[in-house]
TIKE-867263 format. One line per 8 residues: number of its first residue (from 1); their letters; for each residue y, z, x of C-alpha. Coordinates in steps of 0.001 Angstrom, whole numbers, plus 500000, padded with zeros to 6 digits. Example, Ala and Ser with C-alpha at 12.3 -4.5 7.8 and 13.67 -1.06 7.14 Angstrom:
<atoms>
1 = AS = 495500,507800,512300 | 498940,507140,513670
</atoms>
This chain:
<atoms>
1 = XXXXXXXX = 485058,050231,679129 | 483001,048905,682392 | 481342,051264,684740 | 480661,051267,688114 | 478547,053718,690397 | 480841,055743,692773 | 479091,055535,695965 | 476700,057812,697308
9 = XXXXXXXX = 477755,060395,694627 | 476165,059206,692125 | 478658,059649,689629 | 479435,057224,687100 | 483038,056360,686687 | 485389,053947,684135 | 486504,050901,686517 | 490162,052240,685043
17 = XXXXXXXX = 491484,055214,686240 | 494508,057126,684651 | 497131,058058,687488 | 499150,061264,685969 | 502323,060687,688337 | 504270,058895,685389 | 503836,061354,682340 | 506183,061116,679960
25 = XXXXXXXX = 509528,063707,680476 | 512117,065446,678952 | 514965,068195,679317 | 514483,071244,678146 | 517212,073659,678687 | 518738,071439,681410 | 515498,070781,683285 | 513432,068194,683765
33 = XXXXXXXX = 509890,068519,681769 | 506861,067151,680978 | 506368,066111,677497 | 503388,067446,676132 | 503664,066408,672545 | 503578,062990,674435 | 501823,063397,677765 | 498703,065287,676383
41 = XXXXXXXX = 497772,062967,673379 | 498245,060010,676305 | 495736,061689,678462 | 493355,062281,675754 | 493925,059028,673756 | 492961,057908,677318 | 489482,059727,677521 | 488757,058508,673916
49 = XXXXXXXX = 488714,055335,675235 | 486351,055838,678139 | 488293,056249,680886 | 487105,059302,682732 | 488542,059287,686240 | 491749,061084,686103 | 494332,061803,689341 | 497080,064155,689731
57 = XXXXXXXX = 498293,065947,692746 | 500669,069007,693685 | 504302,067449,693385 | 503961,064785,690731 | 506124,064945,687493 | 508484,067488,688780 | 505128,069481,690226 | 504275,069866,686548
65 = XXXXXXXX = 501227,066747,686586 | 498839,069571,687340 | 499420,071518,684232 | 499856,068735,681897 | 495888,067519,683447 | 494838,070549,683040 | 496407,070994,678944 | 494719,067672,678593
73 = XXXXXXXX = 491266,068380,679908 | 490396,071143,677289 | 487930,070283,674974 | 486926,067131,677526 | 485761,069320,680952 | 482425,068254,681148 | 483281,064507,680597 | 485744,063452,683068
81 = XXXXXXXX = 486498,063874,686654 | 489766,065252,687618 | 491494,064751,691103 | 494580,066280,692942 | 495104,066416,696849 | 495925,068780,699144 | 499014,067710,701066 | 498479,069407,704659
89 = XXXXXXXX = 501375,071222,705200 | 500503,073007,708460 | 497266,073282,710714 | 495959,076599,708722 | 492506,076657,706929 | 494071,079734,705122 | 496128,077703,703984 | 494759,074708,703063
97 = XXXXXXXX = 492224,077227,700884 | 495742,079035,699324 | 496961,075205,698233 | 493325,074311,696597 | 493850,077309,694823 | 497142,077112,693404 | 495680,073818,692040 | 492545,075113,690209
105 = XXXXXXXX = 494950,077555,688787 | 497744,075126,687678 | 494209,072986,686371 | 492916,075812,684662 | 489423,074770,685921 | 486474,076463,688129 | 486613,073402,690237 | 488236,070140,690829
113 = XXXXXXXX = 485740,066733,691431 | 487596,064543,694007 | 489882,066866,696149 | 492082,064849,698622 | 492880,065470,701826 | 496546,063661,700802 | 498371,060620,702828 | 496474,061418,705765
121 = XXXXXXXX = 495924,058682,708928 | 494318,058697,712147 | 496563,061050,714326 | 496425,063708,712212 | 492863,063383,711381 | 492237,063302,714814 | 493916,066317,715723 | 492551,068688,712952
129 = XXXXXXXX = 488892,067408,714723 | 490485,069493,717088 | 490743,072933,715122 | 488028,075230,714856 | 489961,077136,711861 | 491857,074379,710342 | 491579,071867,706933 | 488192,070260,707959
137 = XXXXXXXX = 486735,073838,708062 | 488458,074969,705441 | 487458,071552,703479 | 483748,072541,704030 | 483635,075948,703108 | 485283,074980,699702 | 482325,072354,698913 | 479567,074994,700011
145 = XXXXXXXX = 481047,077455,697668 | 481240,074778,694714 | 485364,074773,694702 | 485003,070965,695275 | 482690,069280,694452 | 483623,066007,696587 | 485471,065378,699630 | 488173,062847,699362
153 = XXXXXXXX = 491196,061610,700899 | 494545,058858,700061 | 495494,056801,702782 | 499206,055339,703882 | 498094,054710,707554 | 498012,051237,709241 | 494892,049163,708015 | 493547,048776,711716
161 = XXXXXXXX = 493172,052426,711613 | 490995,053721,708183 | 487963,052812,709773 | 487859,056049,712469 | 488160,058668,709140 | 485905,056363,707134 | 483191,057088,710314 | 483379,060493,710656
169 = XXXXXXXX = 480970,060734,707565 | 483091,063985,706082 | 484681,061840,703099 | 483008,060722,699411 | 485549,058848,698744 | 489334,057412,699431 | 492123,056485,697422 | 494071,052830,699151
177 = XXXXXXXX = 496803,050637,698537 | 495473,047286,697745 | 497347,044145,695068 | 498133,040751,694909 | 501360,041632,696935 | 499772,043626,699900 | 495905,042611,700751 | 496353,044631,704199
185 = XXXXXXXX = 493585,046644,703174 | 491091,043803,701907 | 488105,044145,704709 | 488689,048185,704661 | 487563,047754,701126 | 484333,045959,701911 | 483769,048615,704364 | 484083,051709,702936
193 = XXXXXXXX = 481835,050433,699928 | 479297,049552,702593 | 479081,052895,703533 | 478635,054397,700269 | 481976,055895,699962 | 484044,055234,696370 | 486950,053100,696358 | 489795,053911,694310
201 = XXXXXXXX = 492714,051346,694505 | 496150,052998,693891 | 499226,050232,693351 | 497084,047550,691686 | 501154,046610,690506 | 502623,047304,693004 | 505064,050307,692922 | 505683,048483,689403
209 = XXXXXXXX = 506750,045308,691064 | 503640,043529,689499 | 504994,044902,686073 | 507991,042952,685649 | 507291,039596,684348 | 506869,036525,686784 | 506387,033205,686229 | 504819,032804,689241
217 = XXXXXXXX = 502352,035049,689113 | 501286,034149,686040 | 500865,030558,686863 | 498462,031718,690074 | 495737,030634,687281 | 495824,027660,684786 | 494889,030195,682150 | 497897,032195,682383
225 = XXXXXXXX = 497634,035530,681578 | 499087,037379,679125 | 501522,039283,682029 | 502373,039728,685374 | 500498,043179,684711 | 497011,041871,683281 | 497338,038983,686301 | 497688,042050,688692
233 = XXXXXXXX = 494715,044520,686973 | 492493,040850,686992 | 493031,040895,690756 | 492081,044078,691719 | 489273,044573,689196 | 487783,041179,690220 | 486973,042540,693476 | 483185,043959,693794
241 = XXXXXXXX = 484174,046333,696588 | 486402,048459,694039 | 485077,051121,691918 | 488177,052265,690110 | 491638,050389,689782 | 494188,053623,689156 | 496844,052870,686939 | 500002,055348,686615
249 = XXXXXXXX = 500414,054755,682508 | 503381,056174,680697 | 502468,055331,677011 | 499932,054456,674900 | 500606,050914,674631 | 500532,050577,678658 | 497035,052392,677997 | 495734,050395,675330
257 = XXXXXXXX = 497281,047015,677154 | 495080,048260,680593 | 491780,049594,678918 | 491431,046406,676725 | 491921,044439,680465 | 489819,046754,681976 | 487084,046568,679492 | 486598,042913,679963
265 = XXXXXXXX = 483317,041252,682367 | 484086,038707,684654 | 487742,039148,685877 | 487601,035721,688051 | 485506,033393,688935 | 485002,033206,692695 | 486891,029823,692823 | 489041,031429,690634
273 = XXXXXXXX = 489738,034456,693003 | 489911,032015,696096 | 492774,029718,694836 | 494685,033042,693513 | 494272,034239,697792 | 495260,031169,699140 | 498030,030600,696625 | 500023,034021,697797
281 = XXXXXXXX = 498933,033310,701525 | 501143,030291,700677 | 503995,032714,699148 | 504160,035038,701898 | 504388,031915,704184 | 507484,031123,702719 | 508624,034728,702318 | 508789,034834,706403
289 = XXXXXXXX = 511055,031851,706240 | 513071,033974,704658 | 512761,037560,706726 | 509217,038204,708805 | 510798,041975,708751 | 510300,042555,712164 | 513169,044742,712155 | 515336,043550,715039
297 = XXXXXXXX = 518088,043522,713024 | 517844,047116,712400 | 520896,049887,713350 | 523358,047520,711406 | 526812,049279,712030 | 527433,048729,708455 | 524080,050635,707741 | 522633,047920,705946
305 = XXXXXXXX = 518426,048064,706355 | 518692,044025,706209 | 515110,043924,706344 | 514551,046228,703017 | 517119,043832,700912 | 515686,040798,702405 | 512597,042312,700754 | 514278,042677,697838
313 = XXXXXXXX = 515441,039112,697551 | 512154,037908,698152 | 510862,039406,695645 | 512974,037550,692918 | 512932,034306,695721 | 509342,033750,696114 | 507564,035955,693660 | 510074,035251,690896
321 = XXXXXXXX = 509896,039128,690385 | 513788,039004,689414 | 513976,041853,687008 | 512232,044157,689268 | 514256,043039,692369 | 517528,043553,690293 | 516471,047236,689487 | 515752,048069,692965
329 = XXXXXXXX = 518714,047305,694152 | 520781,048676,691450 | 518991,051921,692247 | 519289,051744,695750 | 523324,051266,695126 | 523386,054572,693594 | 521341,056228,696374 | 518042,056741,694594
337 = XXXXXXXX = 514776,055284,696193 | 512754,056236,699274 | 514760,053783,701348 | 518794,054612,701996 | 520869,051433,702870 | 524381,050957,702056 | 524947,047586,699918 | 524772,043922,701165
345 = XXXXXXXX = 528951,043714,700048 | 528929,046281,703312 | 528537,043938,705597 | 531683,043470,708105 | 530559,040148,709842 | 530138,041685,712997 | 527847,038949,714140 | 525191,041700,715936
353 = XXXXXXXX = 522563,041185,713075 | 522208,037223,713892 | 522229,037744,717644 | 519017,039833,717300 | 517362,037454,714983 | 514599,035840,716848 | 514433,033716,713871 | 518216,032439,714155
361 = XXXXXXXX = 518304,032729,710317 | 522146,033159,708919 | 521560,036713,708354 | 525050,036818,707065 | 525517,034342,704812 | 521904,035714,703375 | 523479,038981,703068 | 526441,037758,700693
369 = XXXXXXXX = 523961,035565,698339 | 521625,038996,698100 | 524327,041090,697073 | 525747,038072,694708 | 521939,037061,692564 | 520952,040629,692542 | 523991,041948,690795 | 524510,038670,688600
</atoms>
């Protein structure tokens, strides 16, 4: 396992962090439960192998993530660092302290080593600035009484914006999305690094887009990988300004598969690394031939998000992502996923979607071939 330095902290951490949002489940009396006969030997099999930055938070698995870290952790405290976050869920300092609590309880632990101030952005940071008894206070008190013992936050806010949080000097570290599919984030990384904070990458796969194989993707180097997956870790862990790539693994050979990638020197070359860039820049160019999802379309009577299945399509389109893109929208058909749209078979031809389209693309005839590959 490689190493890195974690910023100003000091702290030495495995470039591969284990993300505990995907344990394994299963019922148990009708409910839905982690499996510790399977999670726990996961998490541990995990440490064994040098991976010592682990991340859970409040509401993952069923809000059971915490427990199953803190099951795992026994016999291992004092050699890896475990994370959860703090989701905000009002302006109180009270209770921001009560949630921090209910974590080191579910952990079973005196204190927690990268506590996250969860899927904050700019507004709200700005406003708790504000508060003379709110998080930020409350934030403080709990690293002078040795509760925390770093000050950390996850980010979901524009790119432009990370910068004003990273400046306000009160944050160790940050977890950020950052892969081959969405390099939004790319100069925040530099940044952040420069001024000694750790940077944790969340999504090096994308939401498990990268997971699904691709010929494409795999062909971004003449030395094609051995999946979509390992070209996706290579990416992320090629980049200097990253200190951990976090990976949300469900089994042991998904942990075995990442650690052996992770434990590897030299990722890319920097020719390498530039060809893989300019390659997708090329992609996404032909991706916005497709939809630039600027949303103009959007309020289809039909209630059809045409920009979310025009994602979709160009996922299996341009990225050759097929599998993936077929899953998604079998899922969203049955009305699971964070993003409700009725199906592209909706549509009634009404005509409003391609009057909007600055593009002038043939929204409706794109609508019928989405629905007809991605249920073929």
């Amino acid at each position: 396992m490689q190493y890195s330095t974690f910023g100003n902290t000091g702290v030495k951490v495995s470039k591969l962090g284990f993300g505990a949002m995907r344990l394994p489940m299963h019922q148990v009396d009708g409910k839905n439960m982690v499996n510790d006969e399977l999670a726990i030997p996961l998490m541990r099999r995990a440490f064994d192998l040098g991976v010592n930055y682990i991340d859970s938070a409040p509401y993952y698995n069923d809000k059971q993530s915490e427990i199953a870290v803190g099951k795992a952790i026994k016999g291992y405290r004092d050699k890896v660092y475990i994370t959860t976050k703090n989701p905000i869920e009002n302006d109180s300092g009270a209770d921001w302290t009560k949630r921090l609590e209910s974590s080191l309880k579910q952990m079973d632990t005196d204190y927690i080593d990268f506590y996250h101030f969860w899927g904050i952005g700019q507004k709200g940071f700005k406003h708790w600035e504000t508060l003379t008894d709110g998080p930020l206070q409350a934030a403080q008190k709990a690293l002078d009484e040795g509760l925390i013992k770093f000050l950390s936050f996850s980010y979901h806010d524009s790119a432009e914006n990370l910068k004003y949080i990273a400046d306000s000097g009160r944050f160790s570290s940050c977890l950020i999305q950052y892969n081959l599919l969405d390099r939004s984030n790319e100069e925040n990384l530099a940044y952040m690094k420069e001024k000694g904070m750790g940077v944790v990458v969340m999504g090096p796969v994308a939401g498990g887009r990268l997971g699904a194989p691709s010929e494409v993707i795999r062909g971004l180097l003449k030395d094609k990988p051995a999946s979509t997956a390992e070209m996706a870790l290579r990416f992320v862990l090629a980049n200097d300004n990253v200190h951990i790539c976090l990976s949300g693994m469900e089994n042991i050979a998904m942990l075995e598969e990442n650690v052996k990638i992770a434990s590897k020197t030299g990722h890319l070359t920097a020719d390498e690394l530039t060809q893989v860039k300019s390659m997708m820049e090329e992609n996404k160019k032909l991706a916005e031939l497709y939809c630039t999802a600027c949303d103009y379309c959007k309020l289809c009577p039909a209630n059809i998000n045409i920009p979310h299945l025009f994602g979709m399509m160009n996922t299996h389109k341009v990225y050759g992502l097929t599998e993936h893109a077929k899953k998604a929208y079998a899922e969203m058909m049955r009305g699971e996923g964070w993003t409700k749209s009725a199906d592209a078979a909706q549509c009634t031809e009404c005509g409003e979607c391609e009057k909007k389209c600055p593009q002038k693309l043939p929204v409706m005839a794109q609508l019928k071939e989405t629905h007809k590959i991605l249920t073929n």
